[in-house]
C-alpha positions as semicolon CSV with decimal commas, in nm:
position;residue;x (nm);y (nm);z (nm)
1;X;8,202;-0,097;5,838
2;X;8,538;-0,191;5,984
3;X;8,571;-0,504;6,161
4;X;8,677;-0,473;6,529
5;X;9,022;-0,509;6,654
6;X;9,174;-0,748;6,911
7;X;9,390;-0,618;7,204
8;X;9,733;-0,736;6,976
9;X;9,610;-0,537;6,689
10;X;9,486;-0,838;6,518
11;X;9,149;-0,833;6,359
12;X;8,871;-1,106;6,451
13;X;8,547;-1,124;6,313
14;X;8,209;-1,137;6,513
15;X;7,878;-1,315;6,485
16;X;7,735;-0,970;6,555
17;X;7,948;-0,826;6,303
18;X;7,821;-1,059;6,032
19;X;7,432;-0,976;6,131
20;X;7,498;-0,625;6,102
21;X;7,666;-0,628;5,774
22;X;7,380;-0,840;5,624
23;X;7,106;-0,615;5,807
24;X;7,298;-0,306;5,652
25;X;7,270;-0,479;5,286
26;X;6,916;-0,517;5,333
27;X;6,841;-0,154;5,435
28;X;7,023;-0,042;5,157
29;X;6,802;-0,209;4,956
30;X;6,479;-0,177;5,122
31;X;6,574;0,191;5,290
32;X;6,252;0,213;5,488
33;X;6,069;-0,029;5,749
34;X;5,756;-0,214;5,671
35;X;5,548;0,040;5,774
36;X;5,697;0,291;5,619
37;X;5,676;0,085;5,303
38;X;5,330;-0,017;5,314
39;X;5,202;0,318;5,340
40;X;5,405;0,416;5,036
41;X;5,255;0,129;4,900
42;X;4,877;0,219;4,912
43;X;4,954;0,591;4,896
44;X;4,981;0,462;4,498
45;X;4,602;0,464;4,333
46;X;4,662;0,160;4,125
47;X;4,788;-0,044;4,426
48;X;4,467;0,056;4,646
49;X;4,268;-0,027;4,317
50;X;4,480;-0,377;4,211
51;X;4,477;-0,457;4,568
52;X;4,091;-0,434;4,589
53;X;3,970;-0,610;4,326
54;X;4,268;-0,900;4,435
55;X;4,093;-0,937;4,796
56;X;3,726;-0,904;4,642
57;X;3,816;-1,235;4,389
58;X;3,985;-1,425;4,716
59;X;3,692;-1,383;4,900
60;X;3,477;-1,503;4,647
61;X;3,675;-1,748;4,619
62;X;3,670;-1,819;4,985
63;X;3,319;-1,787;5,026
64;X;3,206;-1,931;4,694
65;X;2,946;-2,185;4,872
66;X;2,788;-1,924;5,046
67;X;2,794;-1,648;4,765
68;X;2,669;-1,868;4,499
69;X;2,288;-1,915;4,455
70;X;2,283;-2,250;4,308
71;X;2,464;-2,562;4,306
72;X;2,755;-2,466;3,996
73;X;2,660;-2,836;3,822
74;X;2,302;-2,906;3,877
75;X;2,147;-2,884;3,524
76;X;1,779;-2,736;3,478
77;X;1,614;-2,789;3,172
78;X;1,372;-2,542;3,246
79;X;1,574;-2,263;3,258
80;X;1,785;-2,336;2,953
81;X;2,000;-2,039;2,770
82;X;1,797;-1,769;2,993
83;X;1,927;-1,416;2,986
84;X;2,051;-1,203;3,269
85;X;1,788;-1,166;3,517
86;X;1,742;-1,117;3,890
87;X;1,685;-1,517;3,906
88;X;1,960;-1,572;3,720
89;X;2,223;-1,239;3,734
90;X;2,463;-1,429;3,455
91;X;2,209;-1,643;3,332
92;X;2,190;-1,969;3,209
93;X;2,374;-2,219;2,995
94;X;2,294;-2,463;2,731
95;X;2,220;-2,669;3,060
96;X;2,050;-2,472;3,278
97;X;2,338;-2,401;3,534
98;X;2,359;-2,070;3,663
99;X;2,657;-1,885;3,517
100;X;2,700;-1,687;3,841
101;X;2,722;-1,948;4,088
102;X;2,972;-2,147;3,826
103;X;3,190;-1,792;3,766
104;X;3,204;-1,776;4,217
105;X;3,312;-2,135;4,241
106;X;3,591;-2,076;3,906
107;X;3,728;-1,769;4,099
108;X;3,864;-2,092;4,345
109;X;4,011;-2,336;4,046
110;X;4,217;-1,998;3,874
111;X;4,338;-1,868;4,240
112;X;4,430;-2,181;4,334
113;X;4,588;-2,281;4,028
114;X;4,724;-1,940;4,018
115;X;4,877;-1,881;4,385
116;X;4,996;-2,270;4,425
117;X;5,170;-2,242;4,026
118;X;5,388;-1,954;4,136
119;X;5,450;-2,052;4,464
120;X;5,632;-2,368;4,314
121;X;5,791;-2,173;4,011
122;X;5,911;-1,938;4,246
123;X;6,080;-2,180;4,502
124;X;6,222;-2,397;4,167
125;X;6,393;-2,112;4,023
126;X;6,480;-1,926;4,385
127;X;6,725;-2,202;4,426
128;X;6,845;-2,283;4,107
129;X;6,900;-1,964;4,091
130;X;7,094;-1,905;4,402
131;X;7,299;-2,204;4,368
132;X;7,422;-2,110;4,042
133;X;7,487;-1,717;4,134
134;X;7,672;-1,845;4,439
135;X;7,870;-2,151;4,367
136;X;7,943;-2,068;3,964
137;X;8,174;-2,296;3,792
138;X;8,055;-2,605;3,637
139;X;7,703;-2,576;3,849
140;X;7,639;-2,230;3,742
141;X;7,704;-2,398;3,368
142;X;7,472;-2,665;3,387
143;X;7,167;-2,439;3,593
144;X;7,242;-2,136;3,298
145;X;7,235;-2,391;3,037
146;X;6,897;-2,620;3,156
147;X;6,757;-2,229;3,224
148;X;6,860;-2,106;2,835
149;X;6,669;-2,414;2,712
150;X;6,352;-2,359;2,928
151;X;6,345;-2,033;2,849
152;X;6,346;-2,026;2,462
153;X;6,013;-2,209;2,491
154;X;5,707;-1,985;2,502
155;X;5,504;-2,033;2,853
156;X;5,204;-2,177;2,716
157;X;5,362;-2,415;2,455
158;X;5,563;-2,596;2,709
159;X;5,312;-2,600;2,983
160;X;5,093;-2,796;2,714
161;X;5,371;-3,003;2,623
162;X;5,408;-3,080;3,009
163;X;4,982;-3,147;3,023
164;X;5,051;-3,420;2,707
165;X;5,282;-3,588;2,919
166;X;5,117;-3,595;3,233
167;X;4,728;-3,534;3,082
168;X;4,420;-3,344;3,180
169;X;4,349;-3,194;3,535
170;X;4,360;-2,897;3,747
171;X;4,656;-3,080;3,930
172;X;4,853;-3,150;3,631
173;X;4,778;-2,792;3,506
174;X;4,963;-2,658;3,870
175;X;5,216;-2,911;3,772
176;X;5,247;-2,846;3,445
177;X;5,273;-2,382;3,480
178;X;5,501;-2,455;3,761
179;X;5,775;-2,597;3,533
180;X;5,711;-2,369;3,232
181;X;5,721;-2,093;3,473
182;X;6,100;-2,132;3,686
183;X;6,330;-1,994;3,451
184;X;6,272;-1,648;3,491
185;X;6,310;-1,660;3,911
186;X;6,613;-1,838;3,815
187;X;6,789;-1,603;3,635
188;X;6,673;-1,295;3,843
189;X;6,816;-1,459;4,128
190;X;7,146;-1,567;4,006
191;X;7,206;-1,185;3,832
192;X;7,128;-1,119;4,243
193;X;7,331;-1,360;4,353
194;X;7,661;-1,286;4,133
195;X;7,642;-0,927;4,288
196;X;7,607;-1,038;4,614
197;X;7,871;-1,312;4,657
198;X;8,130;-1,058;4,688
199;X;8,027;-0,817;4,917
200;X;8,222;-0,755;5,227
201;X;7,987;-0,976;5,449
202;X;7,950;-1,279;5,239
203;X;8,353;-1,271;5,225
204;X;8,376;-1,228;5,630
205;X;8,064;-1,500;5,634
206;X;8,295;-1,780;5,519
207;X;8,594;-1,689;5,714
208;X;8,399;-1,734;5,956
209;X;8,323;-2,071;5,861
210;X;7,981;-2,075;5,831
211;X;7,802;-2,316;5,599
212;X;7,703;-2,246;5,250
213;X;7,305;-2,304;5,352
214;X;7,364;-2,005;5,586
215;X;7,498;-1,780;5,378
216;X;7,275;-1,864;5,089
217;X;6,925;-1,848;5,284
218;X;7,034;-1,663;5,571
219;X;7,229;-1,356;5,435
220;X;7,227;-1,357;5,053
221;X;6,886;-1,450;5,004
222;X;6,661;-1,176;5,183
223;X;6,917;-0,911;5,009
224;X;6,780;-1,069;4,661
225;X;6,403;-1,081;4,710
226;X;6,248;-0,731;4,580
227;X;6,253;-0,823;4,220
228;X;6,155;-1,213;4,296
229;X;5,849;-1,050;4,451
230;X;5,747;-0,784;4,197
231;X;5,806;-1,050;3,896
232;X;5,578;-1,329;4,106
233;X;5,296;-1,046;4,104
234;X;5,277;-1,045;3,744
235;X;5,379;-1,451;3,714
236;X;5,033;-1,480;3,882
237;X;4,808;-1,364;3,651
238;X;4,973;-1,460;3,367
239;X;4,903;-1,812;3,511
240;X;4,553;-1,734;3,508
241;X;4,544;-1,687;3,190
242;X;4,706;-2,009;3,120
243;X;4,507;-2,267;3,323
244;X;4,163;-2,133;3,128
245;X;4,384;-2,128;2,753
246;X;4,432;-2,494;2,921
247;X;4,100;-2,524;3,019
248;X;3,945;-2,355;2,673
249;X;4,164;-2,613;2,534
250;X;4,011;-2,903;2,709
251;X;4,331;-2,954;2,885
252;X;4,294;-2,840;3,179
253;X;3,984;-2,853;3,407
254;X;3,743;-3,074;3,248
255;X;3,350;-3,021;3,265
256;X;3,160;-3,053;3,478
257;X;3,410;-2,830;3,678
258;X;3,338;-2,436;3,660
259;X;3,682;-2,302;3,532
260;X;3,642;-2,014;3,368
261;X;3,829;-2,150;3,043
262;X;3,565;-2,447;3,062
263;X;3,269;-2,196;3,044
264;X;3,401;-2,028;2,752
265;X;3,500;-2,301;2,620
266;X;3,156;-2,446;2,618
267;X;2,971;-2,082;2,506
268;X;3,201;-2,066;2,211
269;X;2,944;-2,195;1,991
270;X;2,648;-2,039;2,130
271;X;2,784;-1,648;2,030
272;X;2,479;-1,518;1,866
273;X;2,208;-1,681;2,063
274;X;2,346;-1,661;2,430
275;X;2,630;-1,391;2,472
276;X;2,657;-1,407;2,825
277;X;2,811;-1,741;2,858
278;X;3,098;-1,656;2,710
279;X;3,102;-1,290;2,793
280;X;3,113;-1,270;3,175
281;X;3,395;-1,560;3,215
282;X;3,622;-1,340;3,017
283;X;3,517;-1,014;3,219
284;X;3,630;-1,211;3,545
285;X;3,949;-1,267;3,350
286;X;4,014;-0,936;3,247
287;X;3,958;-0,782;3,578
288;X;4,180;-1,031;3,793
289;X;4,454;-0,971;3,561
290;X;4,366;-0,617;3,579
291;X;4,407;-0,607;3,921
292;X;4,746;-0,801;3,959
293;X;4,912;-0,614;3,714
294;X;4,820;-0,325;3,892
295;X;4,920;-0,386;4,208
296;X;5,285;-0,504;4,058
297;X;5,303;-0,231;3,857
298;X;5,214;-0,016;4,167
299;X;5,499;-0,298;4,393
300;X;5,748;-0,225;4,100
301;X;5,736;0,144;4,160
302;X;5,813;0,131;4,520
303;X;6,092;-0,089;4,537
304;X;6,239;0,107;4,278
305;X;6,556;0,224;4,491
306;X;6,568;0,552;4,275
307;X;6,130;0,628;4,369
């Protein structure tokens, strides 16, 4: 778009004119409205599919005092290591807790850990990230360089190094994924922002004088969050997984609490005589993860500018 000219052939540069340049960016990007992109969305089997099992495991997770039979830590010696059964649908534990009500009220301590893990990460890296695509120089240095050295460290390892530090807890375990887990965001975003910071309305942005915030979260920002958003969709199970390796571990969530790395932590030994403590934890595992990496994979394809 060319600017529009003054009355002594002079060209100024509008709010308006700005807006529309940054609006233009993002439609080039996005192409369709939200609508338009929704539908697309759950037109694709595996999103409909990821997305359903996702909002079954919430509401479980939302309604886990009302779904669950029993209380998830009252022992009952009478009912010790009992098989599946309409009493009991998971059965029983070495203790007598019932494995279902324990699974519904774990579905809360991984989506929690899960959703609030990423949602840290995500703002962390976002802007790290930005700052370093936009300002370069020395900052962009010193963000690449703290980024390199968090990223050479696997996930897991440093979120466990993080847990030594800080010790056991769900709360530490947030703590602990969200800064093993920033790096990536951060160097997605920058790669966005280092394309960005020289398009045509960025460049009329600052002669306009507007601040750096502004043009960061205002106009560069929203033009860089597609792939932020498809890689937090598979960040979030992955950080399922870790909180119950944590929890397996006995660093994370510590028993009596019902994280599902806790209950298979605590069937591990009981293999051959009671299956099913073990078993159905992991089966909750698999299909969460199952159904996030759906629904990204199913995200991924959509925002795919060439779909």
């Amino acid at each position: 778009m060319i600017a529009p000219q003054s009355r002594n052939g002079g060209v100024y540069i509008e709010n308006e004119w700005i807006e529309q340049q940054a609006l233009e960016v993002r439609e080039e990007k996005v192409r369709k409205p939200f609508a338009d992109f929704v539908a697309k969305l759950f037109k694709h089997k595996g999103a409909v599919f990821g997305a359903m099992i996702i909002l079954l495991f919430v509401c479980t997770a939302v309604f886990a005092p009302w779904l669950a039979p029993y209380e998830y830590d009252k022992p009952d010696i009478s009912v010790v290591l009992q098989p599946p059964s309409a009493e009991h649908l998971f059965g029983t534990d070495e203790f007598g807790r019932d494995i279902f009500s324990r699974i519904v009220y774990g579905a809360r301590i991984s989506l929690r850990v899960a959703f609030v893990a990423v949602g840290i990460s995500l703002v962390i890296g976002t802007v790290l990230g930005a700052l370093a695509g936009y300002y370069g120089g020395v900052v962009d240095y010193i963000i690449t360089s703290i980024t390199d050295i968090a990223w050479s460290f696997p996930t897991t390892l440093l979120a466990i190094a993080f847990i030594a530090a800080l010790g056991t807890g769900v709360e530490n375990v947030i703590i602990a994924i969200a800064l093993a887990s920033w790096a990536g965001y951060c160097r997605v975003v920058r790669g966005q922002f280092l394309s960005l910071r020289e398009r045509e309305f960025v460049q009329a942005a600052r002669i306009l004088g507007m601040s750096d915030a502004r043009i960061i979260f205002r106009h560069m920002l929203p033009n860089a969050l597609a792939p932020v958003i498809f890689m937090a969709t598979l960040e979030l199970p992955k950080a399922i997984v870790i909180e119950a390796s944590l929890s397996f571990l006995g660093l994370g969530a510590q028993p009596p609490e019902p994280s599902w790395g806790v209950i298979l932590d605590s069937g591990k030994g009981l293999l051959d005589q009671a299956p099913w403590i073990s078993f159905f934890p992991g089966l909750m595992i698999m299909l969460v993860v199952l159904g996030f990496n759906l629904f990204g994979d199913a995200l991924r394809d959509v925002l795919d500018p060439n779909s």
